[in-house]
C-alpha positions as CSV (number, residue, x, y, z in Angstrom):
1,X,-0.8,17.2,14.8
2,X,0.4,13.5,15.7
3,X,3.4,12.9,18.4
4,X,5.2,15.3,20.0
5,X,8.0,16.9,18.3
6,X,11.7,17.6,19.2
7,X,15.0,15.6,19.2
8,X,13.2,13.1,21.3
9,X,9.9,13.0,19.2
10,X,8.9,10.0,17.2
11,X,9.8,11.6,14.2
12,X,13.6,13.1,15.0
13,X,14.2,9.3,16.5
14,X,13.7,7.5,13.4
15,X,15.2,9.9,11.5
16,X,18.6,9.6,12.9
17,X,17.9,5.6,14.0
18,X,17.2,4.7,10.1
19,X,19.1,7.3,8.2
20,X,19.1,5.3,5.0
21,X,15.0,5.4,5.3
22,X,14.7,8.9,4.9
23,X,16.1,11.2,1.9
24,X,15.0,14.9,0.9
25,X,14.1,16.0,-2.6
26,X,12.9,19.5,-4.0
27,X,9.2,18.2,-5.7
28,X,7.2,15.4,-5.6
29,X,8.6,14.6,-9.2
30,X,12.3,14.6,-8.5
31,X,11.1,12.3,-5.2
32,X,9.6,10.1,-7.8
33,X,12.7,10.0,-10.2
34,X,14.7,8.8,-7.1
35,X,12.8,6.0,-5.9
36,X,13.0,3.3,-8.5
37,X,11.2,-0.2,-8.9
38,X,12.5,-3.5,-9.9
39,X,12.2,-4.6,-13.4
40,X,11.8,-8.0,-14.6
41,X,15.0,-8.8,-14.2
42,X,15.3,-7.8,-11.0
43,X,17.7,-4.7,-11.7
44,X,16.9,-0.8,-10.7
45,X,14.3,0.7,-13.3
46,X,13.0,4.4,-12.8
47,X,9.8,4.7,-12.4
48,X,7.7,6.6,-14.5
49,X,5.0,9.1,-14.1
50,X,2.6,6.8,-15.5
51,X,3.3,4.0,-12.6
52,X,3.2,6.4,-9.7
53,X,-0.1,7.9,-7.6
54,X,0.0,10.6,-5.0
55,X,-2.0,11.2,-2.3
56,X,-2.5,14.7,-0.5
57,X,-3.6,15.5,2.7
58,X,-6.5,18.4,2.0
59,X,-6.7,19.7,5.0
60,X,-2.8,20.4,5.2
61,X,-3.3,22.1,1.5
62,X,-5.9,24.3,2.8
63,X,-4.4,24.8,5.9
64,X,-0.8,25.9,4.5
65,X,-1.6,29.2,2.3
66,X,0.2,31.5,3.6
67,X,-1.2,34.4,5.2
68,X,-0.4,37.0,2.6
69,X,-2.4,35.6,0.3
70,X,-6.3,35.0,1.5
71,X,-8.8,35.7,-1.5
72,X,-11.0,33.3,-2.5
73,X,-9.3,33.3,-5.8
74,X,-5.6,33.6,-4.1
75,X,-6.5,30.2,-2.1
76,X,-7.7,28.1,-5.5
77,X,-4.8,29.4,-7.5
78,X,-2.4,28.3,-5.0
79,X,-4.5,25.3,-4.3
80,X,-4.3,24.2,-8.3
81,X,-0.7,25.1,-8.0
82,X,0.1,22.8,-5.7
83,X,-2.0,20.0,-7.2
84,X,-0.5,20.5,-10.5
85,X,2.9,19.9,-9.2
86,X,1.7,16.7,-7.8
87,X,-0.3,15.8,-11.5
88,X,3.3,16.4,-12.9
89,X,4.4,13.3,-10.3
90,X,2.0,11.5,-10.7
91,X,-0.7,10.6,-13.3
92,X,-3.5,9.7,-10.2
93,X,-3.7,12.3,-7.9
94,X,-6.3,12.2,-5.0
95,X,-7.2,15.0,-2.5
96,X,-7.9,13.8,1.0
97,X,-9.9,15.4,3.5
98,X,-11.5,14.7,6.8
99,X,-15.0,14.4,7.4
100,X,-15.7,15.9,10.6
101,X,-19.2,14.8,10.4
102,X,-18.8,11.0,11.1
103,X,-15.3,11.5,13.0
104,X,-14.9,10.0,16.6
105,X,-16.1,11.0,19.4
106,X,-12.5,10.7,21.1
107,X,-11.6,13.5,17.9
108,X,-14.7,15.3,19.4
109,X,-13.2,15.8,22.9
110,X,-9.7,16.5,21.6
111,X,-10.9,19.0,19.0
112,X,-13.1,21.2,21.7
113,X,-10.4,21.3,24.2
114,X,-7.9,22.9,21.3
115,X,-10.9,24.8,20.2
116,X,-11.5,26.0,24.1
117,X,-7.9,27.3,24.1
118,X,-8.1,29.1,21.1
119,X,-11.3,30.8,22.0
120,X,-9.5,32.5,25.5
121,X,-7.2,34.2,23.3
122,X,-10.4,35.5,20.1
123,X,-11.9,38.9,21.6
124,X,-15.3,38.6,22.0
125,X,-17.6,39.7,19.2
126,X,-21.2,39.9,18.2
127,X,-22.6,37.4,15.7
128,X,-24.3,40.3,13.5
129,X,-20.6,42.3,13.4
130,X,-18.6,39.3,12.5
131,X,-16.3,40.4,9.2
132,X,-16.7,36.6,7.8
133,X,-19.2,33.5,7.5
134,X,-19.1,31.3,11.0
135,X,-21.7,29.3,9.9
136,X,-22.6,26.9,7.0
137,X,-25.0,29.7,5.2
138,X,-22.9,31.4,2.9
139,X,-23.0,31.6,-0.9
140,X,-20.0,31.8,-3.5
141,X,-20.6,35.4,-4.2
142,X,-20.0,36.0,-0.2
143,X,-16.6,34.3,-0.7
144,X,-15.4,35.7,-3.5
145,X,-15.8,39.3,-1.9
146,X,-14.1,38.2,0.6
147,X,-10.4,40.0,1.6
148,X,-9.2,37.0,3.5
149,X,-10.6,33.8,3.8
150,X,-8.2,32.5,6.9
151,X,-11.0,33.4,9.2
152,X,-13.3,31.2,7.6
153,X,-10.7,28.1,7.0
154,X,-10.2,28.8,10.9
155,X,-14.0,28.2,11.6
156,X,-15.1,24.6,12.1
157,X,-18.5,25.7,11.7
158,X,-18.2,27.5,8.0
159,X,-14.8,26.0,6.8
160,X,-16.2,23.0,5.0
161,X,-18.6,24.9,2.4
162,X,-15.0,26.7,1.6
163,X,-13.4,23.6,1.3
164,X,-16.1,22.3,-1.1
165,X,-16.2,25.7,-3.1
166,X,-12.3,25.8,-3.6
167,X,-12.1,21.8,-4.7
168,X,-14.9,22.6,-7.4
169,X,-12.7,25.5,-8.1
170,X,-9.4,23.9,-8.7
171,X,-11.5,21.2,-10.7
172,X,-12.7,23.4,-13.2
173,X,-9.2,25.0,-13.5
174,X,-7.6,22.1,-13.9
175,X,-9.5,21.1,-16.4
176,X,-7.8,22.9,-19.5
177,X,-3.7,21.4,-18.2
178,X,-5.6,17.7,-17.9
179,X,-6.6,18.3,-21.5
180,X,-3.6,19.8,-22.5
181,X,-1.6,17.3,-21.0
182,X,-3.5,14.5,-22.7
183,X,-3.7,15.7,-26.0
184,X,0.4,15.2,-25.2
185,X,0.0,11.5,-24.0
186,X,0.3,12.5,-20.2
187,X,-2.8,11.3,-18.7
188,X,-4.3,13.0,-15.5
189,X,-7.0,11.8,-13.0
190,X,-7.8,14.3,-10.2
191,X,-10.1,13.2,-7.3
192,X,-11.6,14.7,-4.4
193,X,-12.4,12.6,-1.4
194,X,-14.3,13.9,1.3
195,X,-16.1,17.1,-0.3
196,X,-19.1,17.9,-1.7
197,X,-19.3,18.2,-5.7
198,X,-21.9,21.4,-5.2
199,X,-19.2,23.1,-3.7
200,X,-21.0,27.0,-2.5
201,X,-24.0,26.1,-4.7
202,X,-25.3,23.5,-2.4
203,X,-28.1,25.0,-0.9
204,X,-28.3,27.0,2.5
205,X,-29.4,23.9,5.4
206,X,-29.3,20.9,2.8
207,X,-27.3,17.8,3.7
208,X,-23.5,17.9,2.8
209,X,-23.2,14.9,0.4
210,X,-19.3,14.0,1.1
211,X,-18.0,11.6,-1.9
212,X,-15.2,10.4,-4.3
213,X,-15.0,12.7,-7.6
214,X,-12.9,14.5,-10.2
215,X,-12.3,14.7,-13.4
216,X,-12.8,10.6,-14.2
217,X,-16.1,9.6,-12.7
218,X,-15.3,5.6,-13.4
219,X,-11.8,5.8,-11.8
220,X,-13.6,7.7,-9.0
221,X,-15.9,5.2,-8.1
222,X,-13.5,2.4,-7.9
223,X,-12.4,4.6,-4.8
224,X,-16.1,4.4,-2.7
225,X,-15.0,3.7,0.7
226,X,-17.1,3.1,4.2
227,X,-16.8,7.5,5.8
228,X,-13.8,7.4,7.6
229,X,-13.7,11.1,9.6
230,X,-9.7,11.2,10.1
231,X,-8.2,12.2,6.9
232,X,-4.9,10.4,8.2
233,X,-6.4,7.0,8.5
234,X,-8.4,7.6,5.3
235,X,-5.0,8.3,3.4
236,X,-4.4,4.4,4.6
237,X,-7.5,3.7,3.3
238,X,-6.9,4.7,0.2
239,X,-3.6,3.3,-0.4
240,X,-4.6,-0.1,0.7
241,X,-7.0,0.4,-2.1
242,X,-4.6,1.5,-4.6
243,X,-2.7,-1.8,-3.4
244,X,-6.1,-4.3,-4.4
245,X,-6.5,-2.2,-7.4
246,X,-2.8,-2.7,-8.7
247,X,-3.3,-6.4,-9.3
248,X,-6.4,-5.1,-11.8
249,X,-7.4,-2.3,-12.7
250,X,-4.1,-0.3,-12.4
251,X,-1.5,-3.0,-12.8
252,X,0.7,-1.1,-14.1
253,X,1.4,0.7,-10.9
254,X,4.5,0.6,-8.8
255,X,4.6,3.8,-6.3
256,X,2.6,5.5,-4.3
257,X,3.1,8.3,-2.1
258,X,1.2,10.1,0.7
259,X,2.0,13.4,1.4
260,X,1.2,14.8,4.3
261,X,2.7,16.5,7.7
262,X,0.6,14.6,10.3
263,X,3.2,12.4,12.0
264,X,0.8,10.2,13.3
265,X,1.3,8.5,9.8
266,X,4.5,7.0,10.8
267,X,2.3,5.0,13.5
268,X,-0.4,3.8,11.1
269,X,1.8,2.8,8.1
270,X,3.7,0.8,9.9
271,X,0.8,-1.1,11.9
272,X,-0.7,-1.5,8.1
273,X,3.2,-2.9,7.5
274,X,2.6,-5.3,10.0
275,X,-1.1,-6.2,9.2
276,X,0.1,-6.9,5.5
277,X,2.9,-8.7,5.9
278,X,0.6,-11.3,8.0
279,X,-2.9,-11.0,6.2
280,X,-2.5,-10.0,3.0
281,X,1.3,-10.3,1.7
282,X,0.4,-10.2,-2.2
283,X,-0.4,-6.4,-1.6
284,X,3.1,-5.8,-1.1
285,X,4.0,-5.1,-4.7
286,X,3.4,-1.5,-4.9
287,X,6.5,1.0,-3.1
288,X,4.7,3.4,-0.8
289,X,6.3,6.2,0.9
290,X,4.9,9.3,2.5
291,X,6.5,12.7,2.4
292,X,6.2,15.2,4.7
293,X,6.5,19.0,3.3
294,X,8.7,21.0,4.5
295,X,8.1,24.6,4.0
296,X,11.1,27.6,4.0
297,X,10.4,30.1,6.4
298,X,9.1,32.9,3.8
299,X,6.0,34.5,3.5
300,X,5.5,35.7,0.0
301,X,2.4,33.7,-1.5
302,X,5.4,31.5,-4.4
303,X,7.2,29.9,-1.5
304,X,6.2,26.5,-3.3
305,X,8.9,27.0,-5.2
306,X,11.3,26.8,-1.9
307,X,9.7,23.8,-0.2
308,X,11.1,20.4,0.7
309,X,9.8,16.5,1.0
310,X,11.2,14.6,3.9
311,X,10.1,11.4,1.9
312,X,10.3,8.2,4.5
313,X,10.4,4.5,2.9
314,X,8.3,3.2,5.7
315,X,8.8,0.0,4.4
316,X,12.6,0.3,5.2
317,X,11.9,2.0,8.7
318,X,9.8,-1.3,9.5
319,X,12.0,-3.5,8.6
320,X,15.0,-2.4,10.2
321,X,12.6,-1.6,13.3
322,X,11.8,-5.2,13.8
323,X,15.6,-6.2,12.9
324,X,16.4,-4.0,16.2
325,X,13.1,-5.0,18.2
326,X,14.3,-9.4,17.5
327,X,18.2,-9.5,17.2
328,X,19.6,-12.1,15.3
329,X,18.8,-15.2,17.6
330,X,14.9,-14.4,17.5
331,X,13.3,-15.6,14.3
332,X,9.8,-14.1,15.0
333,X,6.3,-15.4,13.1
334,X,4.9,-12.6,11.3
335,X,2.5,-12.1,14.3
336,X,4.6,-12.0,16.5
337,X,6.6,-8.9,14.3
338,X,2.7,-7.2,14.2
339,X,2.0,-7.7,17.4
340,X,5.7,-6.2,18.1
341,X,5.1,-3.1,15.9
342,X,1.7,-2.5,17.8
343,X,3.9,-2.8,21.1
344,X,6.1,0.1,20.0
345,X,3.7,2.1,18.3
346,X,1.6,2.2,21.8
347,X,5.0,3.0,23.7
348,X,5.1,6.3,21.2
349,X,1.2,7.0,21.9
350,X,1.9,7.5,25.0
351,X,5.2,9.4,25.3
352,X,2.7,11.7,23.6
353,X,-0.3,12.1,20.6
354,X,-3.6,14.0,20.2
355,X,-5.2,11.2,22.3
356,X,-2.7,10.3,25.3
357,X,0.1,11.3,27.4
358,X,2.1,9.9,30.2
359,X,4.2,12.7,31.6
360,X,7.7,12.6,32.0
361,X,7.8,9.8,29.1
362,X,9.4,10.5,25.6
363,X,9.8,8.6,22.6
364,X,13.2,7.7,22.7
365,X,12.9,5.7,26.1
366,X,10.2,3.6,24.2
367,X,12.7,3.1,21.6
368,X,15.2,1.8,24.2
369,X,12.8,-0.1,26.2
370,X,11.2,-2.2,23.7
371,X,13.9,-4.8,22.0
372,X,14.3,-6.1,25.6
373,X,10.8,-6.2,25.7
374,X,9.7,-8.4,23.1
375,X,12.8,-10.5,23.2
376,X,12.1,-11.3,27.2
377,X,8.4,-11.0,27.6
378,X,6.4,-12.7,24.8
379,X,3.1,-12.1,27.2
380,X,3.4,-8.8,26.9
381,X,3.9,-8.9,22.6
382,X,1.1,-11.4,22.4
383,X,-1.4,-9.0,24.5
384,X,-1.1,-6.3,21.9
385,X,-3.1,-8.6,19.6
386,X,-6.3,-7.3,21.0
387,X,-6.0,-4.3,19.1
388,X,-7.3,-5.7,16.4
389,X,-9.5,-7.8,17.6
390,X,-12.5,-6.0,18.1
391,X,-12.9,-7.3,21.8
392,X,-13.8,-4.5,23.6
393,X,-12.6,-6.1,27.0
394,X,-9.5,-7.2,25.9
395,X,-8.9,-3.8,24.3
396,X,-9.2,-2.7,27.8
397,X,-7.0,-4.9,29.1
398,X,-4.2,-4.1,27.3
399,X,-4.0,-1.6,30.4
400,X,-1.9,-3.7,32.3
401,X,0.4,-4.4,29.6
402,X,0.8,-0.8,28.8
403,X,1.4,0.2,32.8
404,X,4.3,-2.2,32.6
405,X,5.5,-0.9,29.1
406,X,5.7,2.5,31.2
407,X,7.5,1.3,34.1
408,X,10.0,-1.1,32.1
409,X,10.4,2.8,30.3
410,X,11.1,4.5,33.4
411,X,13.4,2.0,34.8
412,X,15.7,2.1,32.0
413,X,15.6,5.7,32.1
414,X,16.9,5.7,35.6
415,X,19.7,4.3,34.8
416,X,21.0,7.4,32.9
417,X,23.2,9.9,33.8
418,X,21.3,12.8,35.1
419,X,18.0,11.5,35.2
420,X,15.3,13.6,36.3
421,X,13.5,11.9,39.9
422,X,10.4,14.1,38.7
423,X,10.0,12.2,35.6
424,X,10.8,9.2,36.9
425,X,8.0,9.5,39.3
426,X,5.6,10.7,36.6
427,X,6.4,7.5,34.9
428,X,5.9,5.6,37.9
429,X,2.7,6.8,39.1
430,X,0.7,7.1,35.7
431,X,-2.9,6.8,36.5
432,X,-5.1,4.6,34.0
433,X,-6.6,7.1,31.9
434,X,-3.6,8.0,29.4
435,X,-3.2,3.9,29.9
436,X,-7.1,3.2,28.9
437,X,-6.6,6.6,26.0
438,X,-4.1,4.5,24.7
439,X,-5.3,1.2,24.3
440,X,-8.3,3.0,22.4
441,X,-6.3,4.9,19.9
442,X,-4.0,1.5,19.0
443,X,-7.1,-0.2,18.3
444,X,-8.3,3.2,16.4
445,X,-5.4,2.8,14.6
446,X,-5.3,-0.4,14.0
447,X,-8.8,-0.3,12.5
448,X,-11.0,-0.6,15.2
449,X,-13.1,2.0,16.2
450,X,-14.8,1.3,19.9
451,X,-17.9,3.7,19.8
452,X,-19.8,2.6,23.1
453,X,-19.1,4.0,26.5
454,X,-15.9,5.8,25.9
455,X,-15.9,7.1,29.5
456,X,-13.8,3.4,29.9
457,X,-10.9,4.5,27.6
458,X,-11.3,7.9,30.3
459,X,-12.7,10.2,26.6
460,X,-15.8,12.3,27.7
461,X,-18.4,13.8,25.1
462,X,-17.0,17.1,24.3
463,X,-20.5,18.7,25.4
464,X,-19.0,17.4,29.2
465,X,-15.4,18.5,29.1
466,X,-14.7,20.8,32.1
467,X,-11.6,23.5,31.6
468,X,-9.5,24.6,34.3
């Protein structure tokens, strides 16, 4: 999920440009215990439990167990296991999850053609012989007979009644640790966003009733939100609401951290950077950082115990990002950094994401190409504005910007040792639709969704894709 990987992925590039951004820890809590707040007096305090939220990505949770463990009742102890560790972080803990029933139509498209791969290589079987549920019309019982529930998790079809059944699950057995922990003066909120409080028991063709609950149903609804299908831009979401909350309700927090593995995170939190720096500064206070899990290569069903955080200070990474993008003879207005940050973040859409690729580009060209960029062609900065704008046209007309983005790429490339004429060619020939795909998903990122007529960004409805 998210930008390509590699040495030259988004990801290895920032890593080893903004070393002192990035630090690994063993858990959640020890993260936590290394990233302190200032006090009052401006010195380093630790931050407590108390003053720190997490926020997990569901679908990775679900989507992590490993194979040797697949019961019904394997999944929600591992599931509560995992939570709990992030309850002994953090006294708010929120569970994320898409809701593929209000997600894009671009998602759509890029979904089936996944799905389309991974159905050449299924052998063919008939509906009444299938081993497990492939549709929504299952019951608890059905589940918990079940010898492995990967099929299911696999199906898009049935997966979300499972998703529902195992979060009212973990609830329930959570519920005596929340208690425990309380009675001990560790308070605990756990909340589910994006599932359906019936879990199983909702019955068989009724509406799924997606939400925000858990164990504090006041706390929960401070978190209603608009549906928001992509359960990485609804982890955004939900810390920009942390963020307004802080200054009331929970004043007395000072970190939050995402966890999740979907790189396209890195893109989002730092165009959310770049929008709060110029719209809304005061919600700067709180320290947010995301962490990206790092599993060890084991299979036994306690590898938990083995895994790592990458945890990223996204705040650090943008600032040193636009120290590189201006130089020290630049003093840029805060939009002129935003639209900066949109600049790059399109340059990595297109050297490759879920929604766009230009072949022969890579992420570390963009990173090369861009300071010169912004510093020599203030046109081209000030065009990425219309990301956010809502205007459709001039959405679409960040094309040309983006064409030249890929060019200015694929000239600086040239220059290197040993560079390849085939992808120098690729780059200089891109046709417009991973240019029109990516002026969509900057604008997707950036908050604004363009639902009309997506055949201009070159996205078809996935009922129309043709495979080769």
């Amino acid at each position: 999920m998210g930008f390509k990987s590699g040495d030259n992925g988004v990801k290895a590039q920032l890593k080893s440009r903004y070393p002192h951004a990035f630090k690994s820890f063993r858990s959640l809590s020890e993260a936590r215990r290394g990233i302190p707040h200032k006090g009052p007096d401006g010195s380093a305090v630790e931050t407590m439990r108390s003053q720190t939220s997490v926020a997990l990505d569901g679908n990775v949770l679900m989507m992590q167990i490993p194979q040797g463990c697949g019961t019904f009742a394997e999944y929600v102890t591992l599931v509560s296991s995992a939570i709990r560790q992030a309850m002994g972080a953090a006294a708010l803990v929120l569970v994320v999850f898409d809701e593929p029933e209000c997600l894009t139509e671009a998602k759509r498209e890029e979904q089936a053609r996944r799905d389309a791969g991974r159905k050449k290589r299924e052998p063919l079987c008939s509906e009444d012989l299938e081993p497990h549920p492939i549709a929504d019309n299952y019951s608890l019982a059905q589940l918990e007979a079940l010898n492995d529930c990967h099929p299911v998790v696999g199906c898009r079809a049935a997966r979300l009644r499972f998703f529902d059944a195992v979060g009212v699950a973990v609830v329930r057995n959570l519920q005596r640790t929340i208690g425990a922990w309380d009675k001990s003066g560790f308070q605990s909120v756990l909340l589910f966003d994006g599932l359906d409080s019936r879990g199983a028991d909702r019955p068989l063709g009724a509406e799924r009733l997606r939400g925000v609950w858990g164990t504090d149903d006041e706390v929960a609804a401070l978190f209603a939100h608009r549906p928001v299908g992509e359960g990485d831009l609804k982890l955004a979401v939900v810390e920009n609401r942390l963020r307004v909350l802080a200054a009331d309700a929970f004043e007395s927090l000072k970190l939050h951290i995402t966890c999740t593995i979907d790189t396209d995170s890195f893109a989002i939190e730092l165009l959310e950077c770049a929008r709060r720096n110029e719209a809304a500064p005061e919600l700067n206070e709180v320290t947010g950082v995301f962490a990206i899990r790092e599993r060890a290569p084991k299979n036994a069903c306690d590898d938990e115990a083995h895994a790592t955080y990458l945890v990223c200070d996204y705040r650090s990474v943008y600032d040193a990002l636009q120290a590189e993008l201006w130089g020290r003879s630049c003093e840029p207005s805060l939009h002129q950094q935003r639209c900066a940050m949109a600049l790059v973040v399109a340059g990595w859409a297109l050297a490759g994401c879920d929604y766009a690729e230009v072949k022969g580009l890579r992420a570390d060209f963009v990173f090369e190409a861009v300071g010169p960029i912004v510093r020599s062609y203030p046109d081209m900065t000030e065009a990425m504005s219309a990301a956010w704008s809502g205007d459709r046209v001039a959405t679409l007309d960040m094309v040309y910007t983006l064409r030249r983005i890929v060019l200015m790429c694929a000239a600086a490339y040239g220059e290197r040792k040993g560079a390849r004429k085939a992808a120098i060619a690729d780059m200089q020939n891109v046709d417009e639709a991973p240019l029109q795909r990516a002026a969509w998903t900057i604008a997707y990122w950036c908050g604004v969704e363009h639902k009309e007529n997506l055949e201009d960004f070159s996205f078809v409805s996935p009922g129309r894709v043709v495979w080769g």
